[in-house]
N, C-alpha and C positions, 0 to 999 in steps of 0.2 A: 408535271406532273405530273406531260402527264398527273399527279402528288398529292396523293390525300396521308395526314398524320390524324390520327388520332385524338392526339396530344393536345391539335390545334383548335379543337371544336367551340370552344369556349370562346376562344381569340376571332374566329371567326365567326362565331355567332357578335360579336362587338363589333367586331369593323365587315420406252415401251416395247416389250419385248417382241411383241408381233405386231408388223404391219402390214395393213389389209393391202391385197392387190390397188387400191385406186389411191394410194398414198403417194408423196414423193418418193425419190430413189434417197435414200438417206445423204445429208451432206459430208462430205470427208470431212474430217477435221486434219491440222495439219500434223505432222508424225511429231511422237514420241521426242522431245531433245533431251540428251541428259543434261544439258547445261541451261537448261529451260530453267524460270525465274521460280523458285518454291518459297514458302512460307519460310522462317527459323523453327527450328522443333521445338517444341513443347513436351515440358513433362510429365502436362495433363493425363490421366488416365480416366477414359468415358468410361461409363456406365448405360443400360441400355433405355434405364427408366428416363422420363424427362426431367429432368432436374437444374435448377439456377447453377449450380456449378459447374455443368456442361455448357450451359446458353453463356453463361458468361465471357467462359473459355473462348465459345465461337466468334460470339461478338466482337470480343477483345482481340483478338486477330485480325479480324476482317475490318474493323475499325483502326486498326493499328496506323500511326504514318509511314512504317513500311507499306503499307498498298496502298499509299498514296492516293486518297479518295477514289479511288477504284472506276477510272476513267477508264472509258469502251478506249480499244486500241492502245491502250497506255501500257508500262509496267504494270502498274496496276491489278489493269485486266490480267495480264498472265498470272501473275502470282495468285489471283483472285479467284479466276478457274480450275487453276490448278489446285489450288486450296481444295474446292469445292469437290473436284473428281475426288480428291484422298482423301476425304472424306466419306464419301459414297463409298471410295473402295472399302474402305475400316469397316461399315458399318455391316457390309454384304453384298450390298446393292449389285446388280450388273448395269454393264450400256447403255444405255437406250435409247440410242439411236442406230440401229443395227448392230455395229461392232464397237461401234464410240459413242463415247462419255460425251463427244462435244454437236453442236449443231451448229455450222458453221451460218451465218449471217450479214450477207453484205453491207458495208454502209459505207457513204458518203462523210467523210470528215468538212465539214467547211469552218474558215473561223474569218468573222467579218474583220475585217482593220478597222480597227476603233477610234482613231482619226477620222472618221467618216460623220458627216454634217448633212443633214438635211435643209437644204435650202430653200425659203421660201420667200414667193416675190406674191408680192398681199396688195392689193390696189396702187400699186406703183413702190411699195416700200420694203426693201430684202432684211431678210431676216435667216439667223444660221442656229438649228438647233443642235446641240453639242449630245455624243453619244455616250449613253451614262447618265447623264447629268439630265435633258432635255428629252428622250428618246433611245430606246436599242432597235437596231433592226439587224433583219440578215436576211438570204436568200435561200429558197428550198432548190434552185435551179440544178445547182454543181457548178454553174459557172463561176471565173474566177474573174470578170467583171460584170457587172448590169447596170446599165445607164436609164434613169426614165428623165427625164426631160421637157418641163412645163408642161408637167401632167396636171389637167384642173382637179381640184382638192372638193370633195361631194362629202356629205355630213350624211350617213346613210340610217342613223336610228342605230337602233341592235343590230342591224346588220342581216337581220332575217328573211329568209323567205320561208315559211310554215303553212303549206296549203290548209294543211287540216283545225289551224288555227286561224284560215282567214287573215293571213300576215301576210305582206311583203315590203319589206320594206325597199327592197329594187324595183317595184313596179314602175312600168312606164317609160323607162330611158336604158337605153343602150351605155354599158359599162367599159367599152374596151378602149385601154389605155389611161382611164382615170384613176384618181387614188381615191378611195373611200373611208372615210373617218369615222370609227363606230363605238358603242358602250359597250364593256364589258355585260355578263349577265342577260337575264331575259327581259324583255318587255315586263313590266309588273314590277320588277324589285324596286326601284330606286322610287317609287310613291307607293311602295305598299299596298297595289292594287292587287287582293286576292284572285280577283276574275280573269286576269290576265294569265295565260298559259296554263303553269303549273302554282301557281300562287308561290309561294318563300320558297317554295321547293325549287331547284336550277333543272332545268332540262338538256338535253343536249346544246339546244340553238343557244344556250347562255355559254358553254365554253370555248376558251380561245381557235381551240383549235377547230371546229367548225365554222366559227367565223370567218379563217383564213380559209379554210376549204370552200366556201359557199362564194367569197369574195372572188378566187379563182374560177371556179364555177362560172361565174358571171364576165369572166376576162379584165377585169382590173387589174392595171399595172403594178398598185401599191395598193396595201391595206394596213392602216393604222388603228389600233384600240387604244382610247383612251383607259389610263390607268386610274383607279377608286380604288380602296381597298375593302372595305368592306364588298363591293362587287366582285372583285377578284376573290377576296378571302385571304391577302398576305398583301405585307406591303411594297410596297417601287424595291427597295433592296432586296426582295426576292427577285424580280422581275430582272432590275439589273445582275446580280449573283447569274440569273439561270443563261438570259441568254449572252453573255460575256463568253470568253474564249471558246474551245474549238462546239460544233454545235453539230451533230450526227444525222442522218437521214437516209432509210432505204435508196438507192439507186434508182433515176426517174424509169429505167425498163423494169423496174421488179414491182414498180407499185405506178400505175397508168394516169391515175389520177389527176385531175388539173392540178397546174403550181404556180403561186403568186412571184413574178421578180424579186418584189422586193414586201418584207412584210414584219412589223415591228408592233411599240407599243409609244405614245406618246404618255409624259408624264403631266397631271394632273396642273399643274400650274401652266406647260410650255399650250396644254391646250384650251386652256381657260384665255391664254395669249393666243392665239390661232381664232379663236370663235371673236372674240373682242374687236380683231383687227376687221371681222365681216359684220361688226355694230350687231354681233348677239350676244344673251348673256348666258354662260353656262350651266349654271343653274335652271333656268326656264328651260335650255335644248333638255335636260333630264327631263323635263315634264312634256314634253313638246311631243318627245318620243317615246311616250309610252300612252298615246294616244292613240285610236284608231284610226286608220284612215292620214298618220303620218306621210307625207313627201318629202323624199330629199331633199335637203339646204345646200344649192351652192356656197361655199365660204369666199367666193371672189379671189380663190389666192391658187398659186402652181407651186408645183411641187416640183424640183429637180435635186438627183441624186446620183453622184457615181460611186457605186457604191464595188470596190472591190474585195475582194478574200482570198486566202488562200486555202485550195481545196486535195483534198489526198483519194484516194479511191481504197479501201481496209478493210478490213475484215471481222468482224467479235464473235461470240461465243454463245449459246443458250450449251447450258448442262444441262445433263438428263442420263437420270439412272431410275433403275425401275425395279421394281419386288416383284416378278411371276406370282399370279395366282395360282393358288393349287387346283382348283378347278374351272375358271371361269377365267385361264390368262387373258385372250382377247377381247375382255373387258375390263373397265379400270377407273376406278379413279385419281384425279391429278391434284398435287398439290403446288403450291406454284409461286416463288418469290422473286421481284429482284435483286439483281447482283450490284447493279451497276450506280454510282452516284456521281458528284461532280468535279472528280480528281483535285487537282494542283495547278492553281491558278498563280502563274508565274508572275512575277513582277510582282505582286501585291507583298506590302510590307507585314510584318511580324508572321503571325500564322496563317499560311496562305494554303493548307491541308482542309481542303473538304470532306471528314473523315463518312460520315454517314451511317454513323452509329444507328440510333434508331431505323435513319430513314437511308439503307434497309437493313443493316447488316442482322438488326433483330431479326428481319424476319425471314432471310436464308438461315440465320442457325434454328430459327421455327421449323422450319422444313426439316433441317437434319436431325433433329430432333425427334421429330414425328417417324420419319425414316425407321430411326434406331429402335424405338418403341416397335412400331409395327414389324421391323423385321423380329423381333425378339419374342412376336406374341404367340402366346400358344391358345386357338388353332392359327397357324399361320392364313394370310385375307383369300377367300375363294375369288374374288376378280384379285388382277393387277393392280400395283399401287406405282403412279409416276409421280418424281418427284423433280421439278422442273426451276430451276434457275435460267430465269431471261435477262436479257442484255438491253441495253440502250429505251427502258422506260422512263427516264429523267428525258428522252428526246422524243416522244409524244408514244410513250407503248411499241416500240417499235418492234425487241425482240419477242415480243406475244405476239402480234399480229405478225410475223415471217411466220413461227410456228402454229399460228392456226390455219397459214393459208401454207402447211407444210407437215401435218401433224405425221409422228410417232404411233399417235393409233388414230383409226379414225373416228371423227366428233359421236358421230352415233354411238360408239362402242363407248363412249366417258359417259360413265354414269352421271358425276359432277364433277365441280371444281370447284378449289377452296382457296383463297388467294390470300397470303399474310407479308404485308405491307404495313412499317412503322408500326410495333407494337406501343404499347403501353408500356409506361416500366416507371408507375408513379404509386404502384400499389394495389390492395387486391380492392374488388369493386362488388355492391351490391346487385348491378346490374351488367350486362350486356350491349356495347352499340353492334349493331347491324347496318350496314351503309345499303341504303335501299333497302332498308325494311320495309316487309312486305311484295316481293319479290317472286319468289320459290319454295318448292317443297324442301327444300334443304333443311329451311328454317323449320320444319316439322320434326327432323330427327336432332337441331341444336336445342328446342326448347325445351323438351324433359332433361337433355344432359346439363341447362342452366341450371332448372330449376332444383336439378340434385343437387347442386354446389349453392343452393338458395340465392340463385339469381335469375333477375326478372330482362327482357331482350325487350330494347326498343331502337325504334333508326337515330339516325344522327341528329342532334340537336340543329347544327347549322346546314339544314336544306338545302340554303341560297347557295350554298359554297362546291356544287358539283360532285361533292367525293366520287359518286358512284364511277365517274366519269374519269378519273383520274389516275387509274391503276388498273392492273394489266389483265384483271377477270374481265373486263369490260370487252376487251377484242372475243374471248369467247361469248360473252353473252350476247353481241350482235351477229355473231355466229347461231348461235339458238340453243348452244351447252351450258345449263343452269349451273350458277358460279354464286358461291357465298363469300359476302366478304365481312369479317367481325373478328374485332379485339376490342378486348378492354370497356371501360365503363366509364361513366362520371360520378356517380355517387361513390366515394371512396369509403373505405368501412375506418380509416382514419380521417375523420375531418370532413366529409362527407361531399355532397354538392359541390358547396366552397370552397374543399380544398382540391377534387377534382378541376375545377375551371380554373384555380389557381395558377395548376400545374401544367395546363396548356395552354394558357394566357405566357408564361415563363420562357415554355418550349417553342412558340411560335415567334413571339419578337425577338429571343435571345439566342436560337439555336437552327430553326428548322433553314435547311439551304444555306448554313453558313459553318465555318472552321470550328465552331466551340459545338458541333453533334459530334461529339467524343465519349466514347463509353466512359463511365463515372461511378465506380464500385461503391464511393463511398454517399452515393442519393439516389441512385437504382435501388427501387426497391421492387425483386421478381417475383416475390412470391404470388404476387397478382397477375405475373406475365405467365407464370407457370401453370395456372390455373387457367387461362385464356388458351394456353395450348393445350390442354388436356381436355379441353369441351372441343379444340375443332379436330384435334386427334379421334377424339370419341365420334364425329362424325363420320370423319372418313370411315374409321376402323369396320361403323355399323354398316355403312354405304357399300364397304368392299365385303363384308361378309354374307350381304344378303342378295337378294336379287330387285331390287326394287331399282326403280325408275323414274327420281323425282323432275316434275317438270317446272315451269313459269307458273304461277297462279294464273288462272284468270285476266284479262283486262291485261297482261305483263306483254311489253310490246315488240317481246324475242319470243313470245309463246310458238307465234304462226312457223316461226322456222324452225324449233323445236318440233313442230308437231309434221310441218313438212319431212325435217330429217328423218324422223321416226316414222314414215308413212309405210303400211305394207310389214313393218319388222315386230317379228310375236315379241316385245317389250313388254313386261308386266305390267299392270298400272302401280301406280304408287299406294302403296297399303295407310 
């Protein structure tokens, strides 16, 4: 998920045309083929306004089982990109990325063999947890085996170290070679202790993928999370869906950072068996750890695992086309979706199409969208407008983070960023979600444009569940370029509350990371998607037409690099 839906809030709340000298050199992308993989034509004719007939068009394409859920390096991907640039051409757009449309993206393909068991030898007695069923795991390595072998099994809490919260839950013992076994979520959720961290709200140190990074950090051979779903916020079949076949990763020389051998999720029964067999009970380890002053629990048991895969070295795609400003092109705002979902999982029986309807294809046709509008407005926007399709977000934000640590323009020059990720498409809304409400001055030029459509902006109903954390504004905002992220509402103006939470209780068990997120003409209802674009179109539009400089509020804990970036440069203040 990286993966926040909208949709699901309810479910979870229950369980650039110039680039500055100090830029990269633009990535090539590769030439031109005429036999290159294209969409089938359509007899659609756009229009420039936003309109549900347009969005549909797009959706419905980019969701099609021709693009074959739109896996990084797949058919797919090409038809998907390709898509995406002819589209940008139609609309006016140029480049932007020097002379191409594409930003090339290294990644690592690895896909574990799923015959792969974890074995455990528990007080003298073996035991074999079956993948899928008991556990998934896989390696960030590239390698195409990794063996750990009678690694001792340590129960580490949440898994945190948080100076500034007085946390650690590694203190004390030397980590290297052991496997650590930890909770999803932050210290506080699972007793409902407000005092703890951020209270209901998730922080960073509550998502997985910190977990594994901190784990590493510390030199652990293996790192297991126990799987809850209300902590996660989706259940095991998401977990199994996501990381099942091939599984994507920056190349260890492009991104430095430590990487765990071997690193997975244990399922909620196989570890209720794992703590039993060390005469504890699972239940109490949740209370146990979300104490102060917690210690590690040896579980008395080792861990061994050979765990093989086979690995590819490949290449994907970020898009990027841009609008010149008529006077202020070396500045810009960006708008920014993913492309990429969870392709075509072979072997699975009847529909084995990841289509990724909502999640994302809504919100690259959001983008194109906006595009067409903005290229068509008259005055044409005084900064630049980029409009940025990333790659490999279902594999932890991947194609955002190449292009922030690569950007088109540079961070200082982005006035903001607006990220549309899984729209809504259940109807129009009294209100407005903001994921990290409370964040940015952004939110200062969305809320008169709500409340002209008479609607009221508040954050996410389910705090506990990380959204902010989960999609791809997120790499720029720990960058320090202030990133909005909002769609959609829960009070529906049909059926209200009830039937908002309804319809994401529906979309989360029945649809999100699975074959049936398939565009559906006949219970999409856009008129409410339509109106979600057109307040964050209205942001952009004013953000590119003026000269203002919105930052983090206050207290926001990407202010100090915002305010660092900006040091020295005549920036207006924010009006």
């Amino acid at each position: 998920m990286p993966r926040k839906l909208l949709l699901c809030l309810a479910l979870t709340a229950a369980l650039t045309a110039c680039k500055g000298e100090d830029t990269a050199p633009a990535a090539t992308a590769p030439a031109a083929d005429a036999n290159a993989a294209t969409a089938p034509a359509s007899t659609h004719t756009f229009s420039p306004e936003i309109n549900a007939a347009d969005f549909a068009e797009l959706v419905k394409t980019l969701a099609s089982d021709e693009f074959e859920g739109r896996a990084p390096g797949s058919k797919g991907e090409e038809l998907t990109v390709n898509y995406i640039r002819d589209q940008m051409q139609r609309i006016g757009l140029q480049p932007g990325n020097g002379d191409s449309w594409f930003q090339d993206v290294a990644m690592t393909e690895t896909t574990a063999d799923e015959t792969t068991s974890l074995k455990i030898d528990q007080a003298g007695k073996a035991s074999e947890l079956k993948f899928g069923t008991d556990m998934v795991v896989g390696t960030r390595t590239g390698q195409t085996e990794v063996k750990v072998d009678g690694s001792d099994i340590v129960f580490v809490g949440y898994g945190v170290d948080a100076p500034e919260q007085q946390w650690n839950d590694y203190a004390g013992q030397d980590w290297k070679g052991k496997t650590v076994v930890m909770f999803v979520n932050d210290p506080g959720f699972h007793v409902d202790d407000a005092k703890l961290f951020d209270g209901k709200r998730m922080t960073y140190y509550g998502r997985w993928t910190y977990k594994f990074e901190e784990a590493a950090r510390k030199g652990a051979a293996a790192a297991l999370i126990v799987h809850d779903t209300a902590g996660a916020s989706y259940g095991w079949d998401v977990v199994k869906n996501s990381w099942a076949g091939p599984q994507y990763d920056l190349p260890a020389k492009n991104d430095p950072e430590p990487r765990l051998p071997v690193q997975g999720w244990l399922s909620a029964d196989a570890a209720k068996a794992l703590f039993a067999g060390a005469g504890l009970d699972l239940a109490q380890a949740y209370k146990d750890a979300n104490k102060r002053g917690f210690k590690p629990v040896p579980l008395n048991a080792k861990l061994s695992v050979d765990l093989k895969s086979t690995t590819a070295e490949k290449t994907s795609r970020n898009v990027v086309g841009v609008l010149p400003g008529s006077s202020r092109a070396d500045e810009a705002v960006l708008y920014m979706a993913h492309w990429d979902h969870l392709g075509k999982h072979e072997g699975e029986a009847d529909d084995n199409i990841y289509n990724g309807a909502v999640d994302n294809a809504t919100g690259v046709a959001g983008i194109l969208e906006v595009a067409d509008a903005m290229m068509h407005q008259d005055p044409k926007p005084a900064r630049s407008a980029v409009f940025l399709a990333v790659t490999l977000e279902e594999s932890g934000l991947l194609g955002s983070k190449y292009y922030v640590a690569h950007p088109t323009f540079p961070l200082d020059k982005i006035a903001g960023v607006i990220n549309i990720d899984a729209m809504s498409v259940a109807g129009r809304a009294k209100d407005m979600t903001v994921t990290g409400f409370g964040s940015s001055e952004l939110e200062d030029i969305l809320k008169p444009l709500a409340a002209a459509q008479g609607r009221t902006l508040h954050g996410e109903s389910a705090v506990q569940s990380g959204f902010y954390f989960r999609s791809d504004h997120f790499n720029f905002a720990k960058a320090g370029v202030p990133a909005l992220y909002a769609d959609g509402g829960e009070d529906l103006l049909e059926g209200g509350v009830e039937a908002g939470r309804k319809a994401g209780e529906d979309y989360g068990r029945n649809r999100y990371h699975g074959p049936k997120d398939e565009f559906d003409a006949a219970t999409w209802k856009l008129d409410g998607t339509i109106e979600d674009l057109q307040l964050l179109h209205g942001v952009g539009k004013e953000l590119a037409a003026g000269d203002r400089w919105p930052n983090w509020y206050e207290g926001n804990p990407f202010k100090a690099a915002r305010d660092e970036m900006m040091k020295g440069k005549a920036a207006p203040a924010a009006k």
